[in-house]
C-alpha positions as a Python dict, from the first residue, in 0.01 Angstrom:
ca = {
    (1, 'X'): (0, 0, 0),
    (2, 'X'): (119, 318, -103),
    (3, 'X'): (45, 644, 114),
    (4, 'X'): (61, 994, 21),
    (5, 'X'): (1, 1211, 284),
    (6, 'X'): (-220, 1531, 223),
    (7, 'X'): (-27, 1767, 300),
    (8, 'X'): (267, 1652, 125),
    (9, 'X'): (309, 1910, -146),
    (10, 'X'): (633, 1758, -422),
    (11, 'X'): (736, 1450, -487),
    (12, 'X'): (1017, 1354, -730),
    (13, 'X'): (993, 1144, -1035),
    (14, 'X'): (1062, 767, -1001),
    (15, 'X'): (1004, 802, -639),
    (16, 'X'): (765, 515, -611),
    (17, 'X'): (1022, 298, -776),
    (18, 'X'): (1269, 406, -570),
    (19, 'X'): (1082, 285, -252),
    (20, 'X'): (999, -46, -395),
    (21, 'X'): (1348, -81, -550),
    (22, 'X'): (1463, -55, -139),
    (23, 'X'): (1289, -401, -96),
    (24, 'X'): (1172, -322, 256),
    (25, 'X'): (895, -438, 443),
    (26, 'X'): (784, -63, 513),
    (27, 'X'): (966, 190, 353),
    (28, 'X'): (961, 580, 314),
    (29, 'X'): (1083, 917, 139),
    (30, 'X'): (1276, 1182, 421),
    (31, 'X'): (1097, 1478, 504),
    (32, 'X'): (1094, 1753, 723),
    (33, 'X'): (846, 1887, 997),
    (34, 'X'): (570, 2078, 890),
    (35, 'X'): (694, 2447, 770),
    (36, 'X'): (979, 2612, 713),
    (37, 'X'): (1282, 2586, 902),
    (38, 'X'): (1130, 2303, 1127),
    (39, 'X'): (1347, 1984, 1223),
    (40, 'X'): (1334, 1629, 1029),
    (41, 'X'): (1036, 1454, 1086),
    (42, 'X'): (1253, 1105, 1039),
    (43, 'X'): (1375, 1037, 1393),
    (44, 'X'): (1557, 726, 1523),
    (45, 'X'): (1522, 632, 1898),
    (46, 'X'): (1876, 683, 2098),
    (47, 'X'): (2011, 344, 2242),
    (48, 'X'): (1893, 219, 2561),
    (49, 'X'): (1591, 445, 2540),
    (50, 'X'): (1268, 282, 2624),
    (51, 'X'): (1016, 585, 2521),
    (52, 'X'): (691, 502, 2303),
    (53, 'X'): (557, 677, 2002),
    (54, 'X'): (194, 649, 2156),
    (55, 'X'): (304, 843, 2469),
    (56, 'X'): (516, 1141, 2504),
    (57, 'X'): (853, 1170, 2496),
    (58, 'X'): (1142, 1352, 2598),
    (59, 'X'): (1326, 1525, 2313),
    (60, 'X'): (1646, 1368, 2439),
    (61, 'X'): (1523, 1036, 2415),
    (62, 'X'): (1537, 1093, 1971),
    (63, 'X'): (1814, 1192, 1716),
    (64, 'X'): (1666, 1336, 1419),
    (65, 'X'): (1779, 1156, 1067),
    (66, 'X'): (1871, 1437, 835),
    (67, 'X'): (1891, 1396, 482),
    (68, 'X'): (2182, 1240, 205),
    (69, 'X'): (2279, 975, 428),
    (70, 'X'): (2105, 676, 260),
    (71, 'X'): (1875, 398, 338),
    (72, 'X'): (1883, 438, 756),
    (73, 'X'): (1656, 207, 993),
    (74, 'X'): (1437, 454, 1171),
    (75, 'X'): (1151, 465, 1435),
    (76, 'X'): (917, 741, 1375),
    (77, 'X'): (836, 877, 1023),
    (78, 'X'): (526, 1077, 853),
    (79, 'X'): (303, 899, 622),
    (80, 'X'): (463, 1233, 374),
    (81, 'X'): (540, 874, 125),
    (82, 'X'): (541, 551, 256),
    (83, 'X'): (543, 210, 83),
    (84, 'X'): (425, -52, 311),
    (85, 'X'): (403, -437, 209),
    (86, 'X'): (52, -621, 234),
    (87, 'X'): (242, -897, 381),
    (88, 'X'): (290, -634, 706),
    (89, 'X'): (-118, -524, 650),
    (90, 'X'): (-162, -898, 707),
    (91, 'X'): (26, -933, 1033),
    (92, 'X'): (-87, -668, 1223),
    (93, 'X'): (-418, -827, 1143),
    (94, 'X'): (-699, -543, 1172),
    (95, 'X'): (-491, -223, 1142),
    (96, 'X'): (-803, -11, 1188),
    (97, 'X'): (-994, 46, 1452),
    (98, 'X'): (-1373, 76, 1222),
    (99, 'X'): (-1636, 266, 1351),
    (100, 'X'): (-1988, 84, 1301),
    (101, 'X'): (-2069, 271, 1020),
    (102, 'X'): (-1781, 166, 805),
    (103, 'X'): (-1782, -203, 964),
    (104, 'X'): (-2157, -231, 870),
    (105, 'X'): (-2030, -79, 487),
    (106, 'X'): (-1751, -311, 473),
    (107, 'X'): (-1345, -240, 503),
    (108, 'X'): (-1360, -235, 61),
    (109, 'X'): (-1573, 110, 121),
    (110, 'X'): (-1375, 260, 377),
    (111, 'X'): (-1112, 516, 163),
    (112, 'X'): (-835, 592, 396),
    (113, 'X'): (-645, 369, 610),
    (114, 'X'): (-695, 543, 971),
    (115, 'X'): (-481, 389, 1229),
    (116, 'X'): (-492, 513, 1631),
    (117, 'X'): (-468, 858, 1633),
    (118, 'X'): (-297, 1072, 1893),
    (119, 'X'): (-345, 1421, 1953),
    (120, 'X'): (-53, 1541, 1951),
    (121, 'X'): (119, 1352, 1675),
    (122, 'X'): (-148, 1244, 1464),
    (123, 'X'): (-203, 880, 1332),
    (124, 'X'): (169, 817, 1187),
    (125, 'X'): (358, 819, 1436),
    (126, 'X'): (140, 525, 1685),
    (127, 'X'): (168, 379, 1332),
    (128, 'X'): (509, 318, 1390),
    (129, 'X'): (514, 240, 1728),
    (130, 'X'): (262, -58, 1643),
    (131, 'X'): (520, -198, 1374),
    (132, 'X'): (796, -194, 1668),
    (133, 'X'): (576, -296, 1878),
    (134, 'X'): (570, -617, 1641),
    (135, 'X'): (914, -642, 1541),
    (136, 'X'): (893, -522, 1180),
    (137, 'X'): (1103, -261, 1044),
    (138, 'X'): (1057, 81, 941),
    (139, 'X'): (1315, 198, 668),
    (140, 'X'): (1393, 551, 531),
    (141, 'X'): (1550, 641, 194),
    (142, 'X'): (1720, 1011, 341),
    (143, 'X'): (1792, 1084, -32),
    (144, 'X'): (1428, 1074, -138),
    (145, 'X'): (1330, 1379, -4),
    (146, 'X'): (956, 1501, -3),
    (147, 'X'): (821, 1823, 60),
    (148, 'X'): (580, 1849, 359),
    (149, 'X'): (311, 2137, 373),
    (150, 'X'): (-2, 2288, 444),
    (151, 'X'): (-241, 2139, 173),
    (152, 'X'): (-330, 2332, -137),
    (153, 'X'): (-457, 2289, -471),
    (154, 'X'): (-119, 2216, -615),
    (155, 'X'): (-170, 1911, -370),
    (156, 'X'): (-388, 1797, -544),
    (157, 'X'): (-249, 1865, -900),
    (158, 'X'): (-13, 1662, -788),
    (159, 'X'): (-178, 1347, -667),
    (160, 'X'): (-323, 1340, -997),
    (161, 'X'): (13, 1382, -1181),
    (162, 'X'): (151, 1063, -933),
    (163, 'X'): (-162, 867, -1043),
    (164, 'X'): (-120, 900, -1354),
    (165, 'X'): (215, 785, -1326),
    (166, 'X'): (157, 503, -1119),
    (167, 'X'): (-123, 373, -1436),
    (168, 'X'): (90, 442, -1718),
    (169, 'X'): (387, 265, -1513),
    (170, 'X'): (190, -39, -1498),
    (171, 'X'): (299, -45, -1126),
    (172, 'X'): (125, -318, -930),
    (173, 'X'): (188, -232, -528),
    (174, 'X'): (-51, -496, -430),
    (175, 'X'): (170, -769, -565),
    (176, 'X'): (468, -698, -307),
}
């Protein structure tokens, strides 16, 4: 599965090959923090360090991943692009917590995976503490870089550009 965040605002061409290229389980493109001037938004967890994405944590307790340095194991990364196998779908079973509307409609009418959401740091980041959580493996390419902002309707524009893409690519993501 394939996610694009809304918010995310550029993405460069061949990215999507790129990611599946990395033959990871769950992989993603490097960004940055909502607006300009913010940190990374890739960050690994310092050694020893027992904090949780689903709680707060101490800045301390993270190193942010800055670009150019290559494919780097990570903790906590934005859904900005992120490629993740079916095979990992599978094993955390019923990602999605489904309200009774959609459960009544069926998961094949629901339109955007929604996974716990937290307040404070949305529904990516206790995305990725659920794959630690189950030992699986959350990879960043820090040379695909992604541009995160407010959403707009060059957003949009571009979604349609990347679909396009993706159709006349003949690029089958539910195959991996």
């Amino acid at each position: 599965m394939l996610i694009v965040d809304s918010d995310t605002t550029y993405i460069p061409k061949g990215s999507v090959e790129r990611l599946i290229k990395a033959d990871k389980d769950v992989v993603c493109a490097h960004a940055f923090m909502r607006g300009e001037g913010f940190p990374p938004a890739i960050i690994k967890k310092k050694p020893g360090i027992e904090a949780r994405a689903d709680e707060v944590f101490l800045a301390s307790d993270a190193d942010y991943v800055w670009p150019q340095q290559g494919l780097q194991k990570v903790w906590l990364a934005p859904y900005q692009m992120m490629l993740i196998k079916t095979s990992v779908l599978k094993k955390l079973e019923r990602p999605v917590k489904l309200s009774e509307r959609v459960a009544k409609a069926g998961i094949e009418a629901a339109c955007v995976p929604r996974f716990p959401y937290h307040m404070s740091t949305g529904n990516d980041w206790p995305f990725c503490q659920r794959l630690e959580d189950e030992g699986i493996e959350l990879w960043c390419d820090t040379d695909l870089e992604v541009d995160h902002r407010h959403v707009n309707k060059r957003t949009f524009q571009l979604y349609k550009q990347l679909a396009v893409e993706l159709k006349t690519q003949h690029v089958k993501l539910d195959t991996m």
